[in-house]
C-alpha positions in Angstrom: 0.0 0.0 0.0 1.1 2.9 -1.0 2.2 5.4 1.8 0.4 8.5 1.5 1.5 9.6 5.1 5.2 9.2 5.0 5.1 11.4 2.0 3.4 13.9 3.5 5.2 14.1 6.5 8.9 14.1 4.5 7.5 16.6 2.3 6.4 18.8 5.2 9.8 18.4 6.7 11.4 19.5 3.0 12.7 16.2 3.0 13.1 16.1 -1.2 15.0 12.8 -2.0 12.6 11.3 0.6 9.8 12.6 -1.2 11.3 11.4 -4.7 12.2 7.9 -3.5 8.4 7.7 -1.9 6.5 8.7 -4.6 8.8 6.5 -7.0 7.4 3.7 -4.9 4.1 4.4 -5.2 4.4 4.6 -8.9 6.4 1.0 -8.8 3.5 -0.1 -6.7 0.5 1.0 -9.4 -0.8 3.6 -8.0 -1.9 6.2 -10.6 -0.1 9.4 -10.7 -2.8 11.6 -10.1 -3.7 9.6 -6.8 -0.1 9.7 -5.5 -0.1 13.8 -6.2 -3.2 14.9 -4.9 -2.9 12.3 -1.7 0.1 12.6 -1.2 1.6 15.9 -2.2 -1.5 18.4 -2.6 -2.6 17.1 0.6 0.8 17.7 2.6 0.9 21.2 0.9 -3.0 21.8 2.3 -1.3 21.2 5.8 1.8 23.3 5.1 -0.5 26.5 3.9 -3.0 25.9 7.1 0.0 25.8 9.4 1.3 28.9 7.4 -2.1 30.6 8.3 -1.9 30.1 11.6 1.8 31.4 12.3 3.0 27.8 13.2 5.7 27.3 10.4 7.0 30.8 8.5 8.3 31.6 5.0 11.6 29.3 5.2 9.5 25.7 6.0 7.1 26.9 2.7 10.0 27.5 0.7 11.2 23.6 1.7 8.3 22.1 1.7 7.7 23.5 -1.8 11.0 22.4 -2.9 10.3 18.7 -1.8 6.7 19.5 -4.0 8.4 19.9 -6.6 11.5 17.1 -6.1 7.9 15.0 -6.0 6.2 16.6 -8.9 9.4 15.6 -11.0 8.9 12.1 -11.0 4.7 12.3 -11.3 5.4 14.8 -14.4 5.8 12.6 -17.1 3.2 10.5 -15.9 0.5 13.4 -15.1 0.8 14.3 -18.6 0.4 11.2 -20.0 -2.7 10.5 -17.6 -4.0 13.8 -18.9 -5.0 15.2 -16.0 -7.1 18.5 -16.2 -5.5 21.1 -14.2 -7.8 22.5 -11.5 -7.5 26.1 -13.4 -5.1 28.8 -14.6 -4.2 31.8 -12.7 -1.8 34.8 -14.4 -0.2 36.1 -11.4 2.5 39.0 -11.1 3.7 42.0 -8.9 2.4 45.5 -10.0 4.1 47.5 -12.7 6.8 49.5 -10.4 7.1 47.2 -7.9 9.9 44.8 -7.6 9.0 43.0 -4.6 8.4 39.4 -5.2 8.4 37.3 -2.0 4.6 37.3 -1.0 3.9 36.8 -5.1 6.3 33.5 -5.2 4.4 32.0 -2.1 1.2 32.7 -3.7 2.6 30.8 -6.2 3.8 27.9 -4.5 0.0 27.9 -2.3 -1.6 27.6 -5.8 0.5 25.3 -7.4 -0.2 23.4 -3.8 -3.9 23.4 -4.7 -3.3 21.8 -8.7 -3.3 25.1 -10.1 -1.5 26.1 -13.1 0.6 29.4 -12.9 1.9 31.7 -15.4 4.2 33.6 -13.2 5.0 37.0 -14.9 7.5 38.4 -12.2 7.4 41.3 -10.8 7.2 45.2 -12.2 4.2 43.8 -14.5 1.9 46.7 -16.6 -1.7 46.3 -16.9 -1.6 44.8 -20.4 0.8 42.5 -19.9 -1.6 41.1 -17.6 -4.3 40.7 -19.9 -2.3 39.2 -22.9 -1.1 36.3 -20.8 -4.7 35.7 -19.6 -5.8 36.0 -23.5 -3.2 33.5 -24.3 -3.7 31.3 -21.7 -7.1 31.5 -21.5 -6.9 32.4 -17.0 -9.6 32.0 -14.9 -7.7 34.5 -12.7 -5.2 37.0 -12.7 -3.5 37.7 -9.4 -2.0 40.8 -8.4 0.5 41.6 -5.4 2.0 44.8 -4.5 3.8 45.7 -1.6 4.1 49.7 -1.9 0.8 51.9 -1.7 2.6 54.0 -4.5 1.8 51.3 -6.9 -1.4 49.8 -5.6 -3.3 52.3 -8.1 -1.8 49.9 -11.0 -4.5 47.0 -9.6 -7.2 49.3 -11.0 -5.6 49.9 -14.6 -5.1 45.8 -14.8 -9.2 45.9 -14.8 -9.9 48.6 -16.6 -7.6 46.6 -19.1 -9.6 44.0 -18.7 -12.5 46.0 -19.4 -11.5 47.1 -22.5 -10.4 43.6 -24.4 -13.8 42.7 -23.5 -12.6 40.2 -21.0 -13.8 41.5 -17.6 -16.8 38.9 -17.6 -14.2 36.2 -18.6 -11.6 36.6 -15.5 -11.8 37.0 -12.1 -9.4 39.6 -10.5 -7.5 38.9 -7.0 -5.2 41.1 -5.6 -3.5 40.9 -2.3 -0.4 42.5 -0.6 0.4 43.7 2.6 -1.3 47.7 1.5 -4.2 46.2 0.3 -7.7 46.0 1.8 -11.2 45.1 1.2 -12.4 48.5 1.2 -9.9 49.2 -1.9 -10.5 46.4 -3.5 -14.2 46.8 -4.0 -13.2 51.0 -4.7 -11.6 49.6 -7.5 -14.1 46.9 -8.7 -11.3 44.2 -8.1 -13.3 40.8 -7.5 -11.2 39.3 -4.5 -8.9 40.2 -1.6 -6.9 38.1 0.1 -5.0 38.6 3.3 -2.3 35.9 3.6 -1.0 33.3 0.4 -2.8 30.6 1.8 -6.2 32.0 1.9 -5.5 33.4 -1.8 -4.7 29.3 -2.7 -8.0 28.4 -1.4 -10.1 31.3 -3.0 -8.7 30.6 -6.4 -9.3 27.1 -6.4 -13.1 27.4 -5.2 -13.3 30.2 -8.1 -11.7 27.8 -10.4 -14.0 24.7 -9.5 
């Protein structure tokens, strides 16, 4: 039997090669790729972002335990692909035009990913249209915006009047988050939702995307 636990537990702990040699395992045993990633590593990353929420492990235990994700992920891969899975959705994510910080974006990232999301990570110092051509191409659900500086939270607004005028408003949902950020500005700004913390933005995107 395949052993969903001891993955979890060496991917919480970052352990990667653990997490490789596991999930190999599994995979030698018959279990189906998509079974050993969504019980195995999904579910240890839904513990990770709930601890995260609750101030019991910080940014460092994220960044390993997203690490051992993706040690994991590189042996499913081939196999996910060839299973066809359908991703759970696509979010467009990025740090405002004239902002460079990236730190809160990349562990949205990793949260989302977490969830079975598919991310086009754009960086950081992103402009409005940039925004909207990668949802166009990719055909988003979401595009996710973080800034960190109240000088540049005014470039959240231009991302959905951008949206607005390729005719896509109705098409994408629009989160935005950073430590500036409220609820109060994003309904000023007609944004659709705010999120406080990475791994409340992970969950909000996935129930949008189901």
């Amino acid at each position: 039997m395949a052993d969903f636990n001891a993955i979890s537990e060496m991917l919480q702990k970052g352990k990667a090669q653990d997490v490789k040699t596991l999930c190999q395992a599994a995979l030698d045993e018959g279990v189906p790729a998509k079974e050993v990633l969504d019980k195995g590593l999904l579910a240890a990353m839904d513990i990770v972002g709930e601890k995260f929420k609750n101030n019991q492990v910080f940014v460092p235990e994220v960044l390993i335990a997203a690490r051992a994700m993706n040690a994991g992920l590189e042996i499913l891969k081939p196999l996910l692909v060839s299973e066809d899975t359908d991703n759970a959705g696509t979010v467009v994510l990025g740090t405002v035009k004239g902002d460079l910080h990236d730190i809160g974006k990349n562990l949205v990232k990793i949260m989302m990913e977490g969830k079975g999301l598919k991310v086009i990570d754009l960086g950081s110092d992103v402009a409005p249209e940039k925004y909207v051509e990668a949802a166009k191409e990719n055909n988003a659900d979401i595009i996710a915006c973080s800034a960190l500086l109240t000088t540049t939270m005014g470039q959240m607004e231009k991302v959905v009047h951008a949206l607005e005028e390729a005719g896509m408003r109705d098409k994408v949902t629009v989160m935005i988050g950073g430590a500036p950020v409220t609820q109060n500005f994003c309904d000023s700004i007609k944004a659709d939702v705010y999120t406080a913390d990475a791994a409340t933005a992970a969950e909000s995107a996935k129930s949008i995307c189901a």
